[in-house]
N, C-alpha and C positions, 0 to 999 in steps of 0.2 A: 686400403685400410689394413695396416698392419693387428697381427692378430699373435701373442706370444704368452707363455708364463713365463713366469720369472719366480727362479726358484732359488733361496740364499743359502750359502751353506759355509761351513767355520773354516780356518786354516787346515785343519786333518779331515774335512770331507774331500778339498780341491784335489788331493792325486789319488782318492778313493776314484772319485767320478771317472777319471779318467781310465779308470780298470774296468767299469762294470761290461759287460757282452754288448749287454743290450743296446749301446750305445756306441757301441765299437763304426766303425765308418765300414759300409758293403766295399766289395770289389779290390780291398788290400789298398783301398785310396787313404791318403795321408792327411792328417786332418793339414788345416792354413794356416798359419801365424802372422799375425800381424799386430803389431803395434801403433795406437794413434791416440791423438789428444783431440779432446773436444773440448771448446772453448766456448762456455756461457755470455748470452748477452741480453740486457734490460734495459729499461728507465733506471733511473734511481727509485723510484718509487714501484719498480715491478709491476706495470701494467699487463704486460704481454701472461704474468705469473698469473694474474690477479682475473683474466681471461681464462684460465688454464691450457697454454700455452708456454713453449718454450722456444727460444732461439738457439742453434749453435751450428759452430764451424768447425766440421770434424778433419782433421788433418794427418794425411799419413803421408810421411814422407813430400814431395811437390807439389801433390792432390791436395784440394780442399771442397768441400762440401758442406751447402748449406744448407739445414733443415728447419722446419718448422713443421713443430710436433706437439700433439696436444689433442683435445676432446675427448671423445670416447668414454666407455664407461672401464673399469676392472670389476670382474664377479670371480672368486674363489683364483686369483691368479693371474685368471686369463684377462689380457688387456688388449683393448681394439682399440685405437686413435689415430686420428689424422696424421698423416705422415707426408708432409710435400722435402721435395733435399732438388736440388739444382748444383751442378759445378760452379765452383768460383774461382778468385784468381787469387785470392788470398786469404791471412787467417782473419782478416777482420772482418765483419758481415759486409755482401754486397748491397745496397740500397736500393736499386732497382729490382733486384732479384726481392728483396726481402716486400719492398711495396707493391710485387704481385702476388707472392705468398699471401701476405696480409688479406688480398683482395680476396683471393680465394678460403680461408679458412676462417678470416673472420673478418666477413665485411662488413657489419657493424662499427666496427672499431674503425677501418679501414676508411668508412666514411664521416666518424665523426673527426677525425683525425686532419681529413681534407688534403690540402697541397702540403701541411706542416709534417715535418719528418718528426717520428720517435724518437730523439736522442736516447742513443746506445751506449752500453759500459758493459766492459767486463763484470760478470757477478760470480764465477767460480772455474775452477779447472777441472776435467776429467782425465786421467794420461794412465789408460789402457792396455793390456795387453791380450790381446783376442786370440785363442783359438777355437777355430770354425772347421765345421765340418757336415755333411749332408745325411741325412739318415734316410732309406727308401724305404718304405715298411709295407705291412698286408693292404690290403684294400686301396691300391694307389695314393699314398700315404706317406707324403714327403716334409719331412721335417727338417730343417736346420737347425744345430745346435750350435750355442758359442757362450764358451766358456770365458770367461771377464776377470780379470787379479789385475788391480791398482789398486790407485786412491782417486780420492776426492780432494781439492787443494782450493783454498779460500786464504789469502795472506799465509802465515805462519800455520794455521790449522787443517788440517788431513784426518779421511776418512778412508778408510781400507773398503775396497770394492771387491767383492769376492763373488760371484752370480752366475747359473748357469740359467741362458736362456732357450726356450725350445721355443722355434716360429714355425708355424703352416705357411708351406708353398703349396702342398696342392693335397688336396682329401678335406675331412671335414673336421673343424676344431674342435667338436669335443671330443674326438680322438686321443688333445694334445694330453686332457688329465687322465688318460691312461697309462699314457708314455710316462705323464710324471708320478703316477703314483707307482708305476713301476720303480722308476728312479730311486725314491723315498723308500721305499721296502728293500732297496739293495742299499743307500747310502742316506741317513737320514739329513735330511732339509727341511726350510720352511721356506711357504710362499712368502713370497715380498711384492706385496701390492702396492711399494711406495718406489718410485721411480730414482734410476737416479738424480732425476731434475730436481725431483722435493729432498732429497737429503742435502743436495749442493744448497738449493734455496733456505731451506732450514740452517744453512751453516752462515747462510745472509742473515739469516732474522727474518723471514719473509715466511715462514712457515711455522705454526706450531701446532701440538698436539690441541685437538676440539673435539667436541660433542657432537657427532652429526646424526640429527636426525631423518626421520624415513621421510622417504621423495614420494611424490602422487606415482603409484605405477599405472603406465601410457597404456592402452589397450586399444586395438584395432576391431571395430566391433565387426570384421570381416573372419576375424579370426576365430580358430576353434577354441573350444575349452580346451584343448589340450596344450594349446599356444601357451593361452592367456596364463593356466597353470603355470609354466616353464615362466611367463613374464615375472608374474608374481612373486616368484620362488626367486628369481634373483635379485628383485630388490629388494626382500628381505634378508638374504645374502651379501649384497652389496652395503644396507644399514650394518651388517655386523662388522663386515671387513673395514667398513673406513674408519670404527670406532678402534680398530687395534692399536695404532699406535699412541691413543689416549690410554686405552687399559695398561698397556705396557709400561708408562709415563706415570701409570698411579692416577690419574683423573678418575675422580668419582664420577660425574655427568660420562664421559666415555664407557664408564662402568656399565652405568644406569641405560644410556643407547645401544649399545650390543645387547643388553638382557633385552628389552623392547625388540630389538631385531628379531633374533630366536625366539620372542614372545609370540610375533606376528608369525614366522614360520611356523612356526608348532598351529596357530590358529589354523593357519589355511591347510593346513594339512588335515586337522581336525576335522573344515569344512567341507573336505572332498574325501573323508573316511571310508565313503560308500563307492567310492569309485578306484581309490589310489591307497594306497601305503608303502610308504618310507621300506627299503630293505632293513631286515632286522636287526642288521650290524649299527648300520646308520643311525635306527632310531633309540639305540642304546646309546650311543656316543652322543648323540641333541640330549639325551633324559640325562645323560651325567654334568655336559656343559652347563644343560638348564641348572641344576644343582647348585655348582661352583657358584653361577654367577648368582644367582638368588639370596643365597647366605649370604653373600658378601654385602649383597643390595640392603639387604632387610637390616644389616649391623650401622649400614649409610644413613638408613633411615631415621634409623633409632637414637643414633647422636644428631643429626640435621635435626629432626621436625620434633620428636620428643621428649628428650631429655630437658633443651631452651624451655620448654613453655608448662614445666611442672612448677606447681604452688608450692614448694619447698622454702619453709620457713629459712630466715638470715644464719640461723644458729647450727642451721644443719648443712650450711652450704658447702664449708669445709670437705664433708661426709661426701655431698655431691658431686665436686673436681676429683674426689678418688675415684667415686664409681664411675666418673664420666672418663678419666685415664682410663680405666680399665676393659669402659666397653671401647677407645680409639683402640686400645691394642689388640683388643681381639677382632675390630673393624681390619686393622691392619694385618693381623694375621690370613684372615678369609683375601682381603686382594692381594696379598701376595700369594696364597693359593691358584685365584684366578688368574693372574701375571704366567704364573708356571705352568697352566693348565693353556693359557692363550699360546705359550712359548713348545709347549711340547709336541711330541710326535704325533701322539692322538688326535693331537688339534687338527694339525697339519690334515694327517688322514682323513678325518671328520670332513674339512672345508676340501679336498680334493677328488672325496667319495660324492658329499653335495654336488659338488661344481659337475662332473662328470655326470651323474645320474638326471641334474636337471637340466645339463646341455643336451643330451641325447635325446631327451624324456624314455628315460629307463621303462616307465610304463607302459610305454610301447611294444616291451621284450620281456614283459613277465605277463604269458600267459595271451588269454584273449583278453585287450584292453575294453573297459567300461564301453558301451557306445554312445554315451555321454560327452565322451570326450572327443570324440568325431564332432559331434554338434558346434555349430555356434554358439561362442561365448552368452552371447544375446539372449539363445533359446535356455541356455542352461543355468546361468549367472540365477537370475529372479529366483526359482527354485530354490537354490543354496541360500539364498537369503532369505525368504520366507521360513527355513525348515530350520534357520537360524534364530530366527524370531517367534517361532513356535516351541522351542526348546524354553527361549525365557520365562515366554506365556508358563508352561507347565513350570519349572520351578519356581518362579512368581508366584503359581498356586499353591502347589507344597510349603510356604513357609510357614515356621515355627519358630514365634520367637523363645519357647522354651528351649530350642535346639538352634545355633546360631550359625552351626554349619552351614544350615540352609538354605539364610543370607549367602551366605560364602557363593556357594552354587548359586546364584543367581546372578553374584557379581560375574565370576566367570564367563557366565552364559551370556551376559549382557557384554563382555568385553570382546566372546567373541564374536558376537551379531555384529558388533563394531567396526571391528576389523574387516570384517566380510562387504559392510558394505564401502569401506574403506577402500577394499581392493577392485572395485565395481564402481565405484561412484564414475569413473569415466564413461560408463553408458547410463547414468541418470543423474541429475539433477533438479529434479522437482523440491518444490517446496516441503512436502511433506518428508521425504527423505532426509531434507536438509534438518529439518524438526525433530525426525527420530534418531536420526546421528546424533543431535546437539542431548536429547533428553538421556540418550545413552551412556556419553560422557558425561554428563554432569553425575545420572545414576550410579556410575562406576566409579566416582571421587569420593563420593559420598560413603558407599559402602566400603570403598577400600581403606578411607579413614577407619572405620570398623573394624576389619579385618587388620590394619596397623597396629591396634591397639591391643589383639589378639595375642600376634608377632612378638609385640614387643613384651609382655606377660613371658612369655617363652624365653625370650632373651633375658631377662630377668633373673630367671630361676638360673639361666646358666653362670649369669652375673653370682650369686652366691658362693658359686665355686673361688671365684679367681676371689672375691674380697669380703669373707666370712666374717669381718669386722664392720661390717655395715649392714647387716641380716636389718636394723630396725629400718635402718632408710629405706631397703628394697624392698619388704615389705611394706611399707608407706607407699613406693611406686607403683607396686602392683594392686595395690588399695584405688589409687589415683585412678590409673588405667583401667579398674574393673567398673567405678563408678562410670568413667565414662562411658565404659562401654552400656555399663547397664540403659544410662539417659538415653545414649543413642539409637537405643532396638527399637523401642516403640515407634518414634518420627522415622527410623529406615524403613520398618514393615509398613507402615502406612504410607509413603514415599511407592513403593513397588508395588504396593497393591493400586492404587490410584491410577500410574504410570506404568509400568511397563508389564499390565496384565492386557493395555489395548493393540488390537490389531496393529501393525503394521503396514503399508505401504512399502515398496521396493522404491 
């Protein structure tokens, strides 16, 4: 199982890097150079892709070698995947070699495929030029470095390859984002969680920027809390990171799944507050991300779901394509904000302080850890979820629809019970959980429509600014938006009193 970050950096970091100490080769040994071409291979239709998997035949000089690479997950960098490579005789895939690879990395495929061969074709070029070199560090702590400048070559089109990679040979990976955040604090970088397989593939058409949302995280119920913690934590991690290259690409939905990510990490952090807390660096950096990407969302929202569905007379509609330009540009303003904020150093730091703190489980090294988190997920989990559902209970009780905040606070509290049992639901599935999840989310649609309408009053008043020629229509909007909110307090409070004042089940 290969296990590496991949760290990108521009044309004037590549002969920085090559200066920092840190990274300098022990013993006066010379880093290796070499240069080689790896040669993409598919269906026409990218099945092997469509698997995630990749074929190729890397070629240096006489040598050729074939791999098949693919699975595994990327969290904050670090990527672990199957990696098979076998000698061959040539640059074109070998067919035996490649229908035992199949067998072993993906024998689903391998059997529905039967005695019929894959027909193969070139889908892109990689042509390389590598230097390598060994790093021995503290604690029996052996990294290889290799440093990457080409391109990517598909027909006539090329992509510049600039990347340094750091792999574990021997010690413990979450060592590696130390080493990189060192790197990053002498030469600034960003992770690159996207391979070069997916840039070649994207220069196919085989790849584009999506939405993805969050995965069931798997739990061993053999396992401690303090596991399951570290599980959870990275695939909320992983939600944010596969949404980058949508945010980056301007994708609203991309937008709207990385805030969901950081939404659920903020939750579980919340829900283990008694046991764990974030380093204070860190959770300044989640509280400014959260920020960034919020605004932007709430600007998303505001022309998506309610500007279309205002009673705005024919005569005034005119009035409403200005205001509606004017909230796109300020929608537009805030994600290119987050675009710059995904792209920046901070960021960088942010997902390599995560990535390291949740591989190691940092809580382990500050102080005496919880004994909580010794326990089994099993004996622990129920607890966190009960005291999550007891939180709702009380502000359930406290509302006032004179005071609408209050609402507010219960959505939250009900989103984060959600989430909590979200991150749990792998050691239960009874019916009634399944019932209080479902009553949850519907509670939390419902109130957050509320709370939109809230939002969007806000966004309003700031709308005045940019188009003080239409002061009658905004006021008209926020007419609009107050009644509705007015109608909708009495059916919410009696919604939550009904619902989400009863006990719980785990």
């Amino acid at each position: 199982m290969e296990c590496e970050i991949k760290l990108a950096l521009d044309s004037a970091s590549v002969n920085q890097i090559k200066k920092i100490p840190l990274l300098r080769a022990q013993d006066g040994a010379r880093p290796e150079q070499r240069e080689h071409v790896d040669r993409y291979f598919d269906s026409a239709d990218f099945t092997l892709w469509q698997h995630g998997f990749a074929l190729r035949v890397r070629s240096e000089g006489t040598r050729h070698v074939q791999t098949l690479k693919g699975g595994g997950t990327v969290v904050a960098g670090l990527h672990r995947r199957v990696e098979l490579e076998e000698e061959v005789s040539a640059e074109e895939p070998d067919r035996a070699v490649f229908a035992r690879q199949l067998r072993e990395a993906l024998p689903a495929l391998a059997k529905q495929l039967g005695k019929h061969d894959l027909a193969l074709e070139p889908v892109f070029v990689n042509k390389v030029k590598r230097t390598a070199w060994v790093l021995a560090l503290a604690d029996d702590l052996k990294v290889e470095c290799a440093l990457d400048t080409g391109e990517l070559q598909r027909g006539e089109r090329t992509l510049p390859v600039r990347e340094l990679e750091l792999e574990m040979q021997e010690g413990d990976p979450a060592r590696l984002y130390d080493l990189a955040r060192q790197v990053h604090e002498a030469v600034p970088v960003r992770i690159e969680n996207v391979s070069k397989a997916e840039r070649g593939y994207a220069m196919a058409g085989a790849v584009a920027p999506r939405a993805v949302k969050a995965t069931p995280v798997t739990l061993r119920r053999k396992a401690s809390m303090g596991e399951a913690l570290a599980g959870i934590l990275r695939n909320c991690l992983e939600q944010m990171q596969a949404n980058e290259q949508g945010v980056l690409a301007g994708e609203v939905e991309s937008l709207h799944q990385m805030r969901v990510g950081l939404r659920r990490l903020r939750a579980a952090m919340a829900m283990v507050k008694d046991l764990v807390q974030l380093p204070a660096p860190l959770a300044d950096d989640v509280e400014w991300l959260a920020g960034e990407l919020g605004d932007a969302r709430n600007w998303d929202v505001f022309i998506e779901s309610l500007l279309p569905g205002l009673p705005v007379p024919d005569e005034h509609k005119p009035a409403l394509a200005r205001v509606e330009v004017a909230a796109r540009e300020e929608a537009e303003r805030h994600r290119a904000r987050v675009r710059s904020a995904v792209g920046s150093a901070r960021y960088t730091s942010l997902m390599l302080g995560l990535g390291a703190w949740i591989a190691g489980q940092g809580w382990q090294q500050e102080g005496q850890p919880a004994p909580e988190l010794a326990q089994k997920v099993g004996k622990t989990a129920p607890g966190l979820v009960r005291h999550a559902a007891a939180r709702v209970r009380k502000r359930a009780r406290g509302i006032d629809l004179q005071h609408p905040d209050t609402l507010h606070k219960v959505r939250i509290a009900a989103k984060k019970e959600r989430y909590a049992r979200e991150f749990f639901a792998a050691l239960s599935h009874g019916k009634k959980e399944v019932r209080r999840h479902d009553m949850l989310t519907g509670m939390q649609d419902e109130l957050g429509l509320l709370n939109d309408s809230v939002v969007a009053r806000e966004l309003v008043g700031q709308l005045r600014e940019r188009v003080p020629q239409e002061l009658a229509l905004l006021g008209f909007i926020e007419g609009v938006l107050a009644a509705r909110a007015f109608e909708a307090l009495p059916r919410a409070g009696k919604h939550v009193r009904r619902k989400l004042r009863a006990r719980a089940a785990f």
